[in-house]
C-alpha positions in Angstrom: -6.1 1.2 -9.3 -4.6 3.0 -6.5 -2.7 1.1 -4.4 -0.6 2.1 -1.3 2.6 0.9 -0.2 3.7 1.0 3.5 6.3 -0.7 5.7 8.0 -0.9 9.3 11.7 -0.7 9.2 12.8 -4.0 9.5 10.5 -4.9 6.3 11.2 -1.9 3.9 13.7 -4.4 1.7 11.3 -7.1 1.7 8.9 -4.2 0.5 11.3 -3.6 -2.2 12.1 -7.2 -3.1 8.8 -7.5 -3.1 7.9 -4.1 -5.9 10.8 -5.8 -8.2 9.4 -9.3 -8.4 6.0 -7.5 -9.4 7.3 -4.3 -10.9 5.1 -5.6 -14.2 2.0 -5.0 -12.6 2.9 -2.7 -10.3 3.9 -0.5 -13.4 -0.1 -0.8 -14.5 -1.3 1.4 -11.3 -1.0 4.2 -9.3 1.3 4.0 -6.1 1.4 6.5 -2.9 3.9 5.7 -0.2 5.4 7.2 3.4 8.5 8.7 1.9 11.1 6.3 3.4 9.2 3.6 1.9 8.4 5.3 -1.4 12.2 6.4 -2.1 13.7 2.8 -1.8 11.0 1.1 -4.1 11.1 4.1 -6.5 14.9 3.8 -6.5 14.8 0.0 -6.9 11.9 0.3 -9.5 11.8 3.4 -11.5 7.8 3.2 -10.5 6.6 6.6 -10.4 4.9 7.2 -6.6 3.5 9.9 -4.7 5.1 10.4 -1.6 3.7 11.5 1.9 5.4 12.2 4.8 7.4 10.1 6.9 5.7 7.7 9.0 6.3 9.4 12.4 5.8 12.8 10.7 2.2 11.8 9.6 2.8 9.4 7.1 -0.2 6.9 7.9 -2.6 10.0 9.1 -2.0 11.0 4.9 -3.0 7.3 3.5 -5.5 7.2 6.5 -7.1 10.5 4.8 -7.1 9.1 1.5 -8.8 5.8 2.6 -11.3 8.1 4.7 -12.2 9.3 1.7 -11.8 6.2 -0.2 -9.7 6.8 -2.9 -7.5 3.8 -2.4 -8.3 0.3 -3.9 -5.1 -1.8 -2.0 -3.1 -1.1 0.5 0.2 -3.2 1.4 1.7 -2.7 4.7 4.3 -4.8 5.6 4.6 -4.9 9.2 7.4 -6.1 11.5 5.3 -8.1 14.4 8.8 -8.1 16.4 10.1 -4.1 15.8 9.7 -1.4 18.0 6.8 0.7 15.8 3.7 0.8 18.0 1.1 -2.1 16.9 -1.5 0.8 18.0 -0.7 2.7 14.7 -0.9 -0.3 13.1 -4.6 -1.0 14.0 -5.7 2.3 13.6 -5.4 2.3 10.0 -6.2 -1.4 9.8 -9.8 -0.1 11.2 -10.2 2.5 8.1 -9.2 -0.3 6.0 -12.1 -2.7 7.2 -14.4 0.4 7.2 -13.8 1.0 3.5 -13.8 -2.7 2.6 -10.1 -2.1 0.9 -7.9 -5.0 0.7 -5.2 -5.4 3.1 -1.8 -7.4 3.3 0.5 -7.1 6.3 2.7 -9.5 5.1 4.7 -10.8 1.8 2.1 -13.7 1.4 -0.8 -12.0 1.5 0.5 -9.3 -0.4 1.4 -12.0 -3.3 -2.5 -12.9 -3.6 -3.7 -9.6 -3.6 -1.5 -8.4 -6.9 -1.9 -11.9 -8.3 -5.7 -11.0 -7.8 -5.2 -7.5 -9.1 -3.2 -8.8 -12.6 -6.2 -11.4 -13.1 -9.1 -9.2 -12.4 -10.4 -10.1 -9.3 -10.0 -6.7 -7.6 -12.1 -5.1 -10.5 -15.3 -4.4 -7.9 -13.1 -1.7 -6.6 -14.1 0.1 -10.1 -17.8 -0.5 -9.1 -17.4 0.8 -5.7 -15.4 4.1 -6.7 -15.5 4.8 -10.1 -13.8 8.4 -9.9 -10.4 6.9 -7.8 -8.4 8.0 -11.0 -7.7 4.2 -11.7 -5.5 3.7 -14.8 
C-alpha cells in the first residue's frame, strides 16, 4: 500500500520513534513524505521514501495531489495541537482525506491501529477501491 508520512515540528521524533518501532511493516509498503519528515525517518530507518517538498514550500499541496487523485491508501500526520503550524492547513488536507475515504491518524495512537490494521489485513479494501495505486 501506499502510505504517507507527515508531521508538525514538535512531533517529527515521535514520527521517527514511531517508523522504528514499526520499521517491519513499514518496510512491506510504499512511503512518500514532506522532505523534513522523510529525511529523519529515512535516516533512522533505511526505509526507502519519496520525498516532496517541504511543508511550507508545498509539501501537503504534493500529498494533497496524490490523495486528489487517490493514490494513497494511509496517511499519518502527526500533528502538534499546541505548535505554531496553522490548524487551517491541517483541515484542508484532513477534507481530501474524508473525501477519499483514506485512513487518517493525527496522533501516535491512532497511528498504532491503523499499521496494526494494515500488518493484519484489515486495510486490504483499499486494493478493491484502487487497484492500480502500485501497492507492493
Amino acid at each position: 500500500m501506499n502510505i504517507a508520512l507527515m508531521a508538525h515540528d514538535r512531533k517529527k521524533e515521535l514520527m521517527v520513534q514511531f517508523c522504528i518501532a514499526y520499521c517491519g511493516i513499514l518496510a512491506n509498503h510504499s512511503i512518500c513524505a514532506t522532505s523534513t519528515t522523510g529525511k529523519l525517518v529515512s535516516e533512522a530507518t533505511g526505509l526507502p521514501i519519496t520525498l516532496y517538498l517541504p511543508r511550507s514550500q508545498g509539501g501537503y499541496q504534493q500529498i494533497g495531489a496524490r490523495i486528489a487523485y487517490n493514490e494513497l491508501d494511509v496517511v499519518l500526520f502527526f500533528n502538534d495541537p499546541t505548535g505554531d503550524e496553522t490548524e487551517e492547513s491541517v483541515w484542508e488536507i484532513a477534507r481530501l482525506f474524508d473525501q477519499r475515504n483514506i485512513p487518517f491518524a493525527t496522533n501516535v495512537a491512532t497511528a498504532e491501529v491503523l499499521i496494526r490494521g494494515l500488518k493484519d489485513g484489515y486495510l486490504d479494501w483499499r486494493n478493491i477501491v484502487n487497484p492500480k495505486n502500485g501497492n507492493k
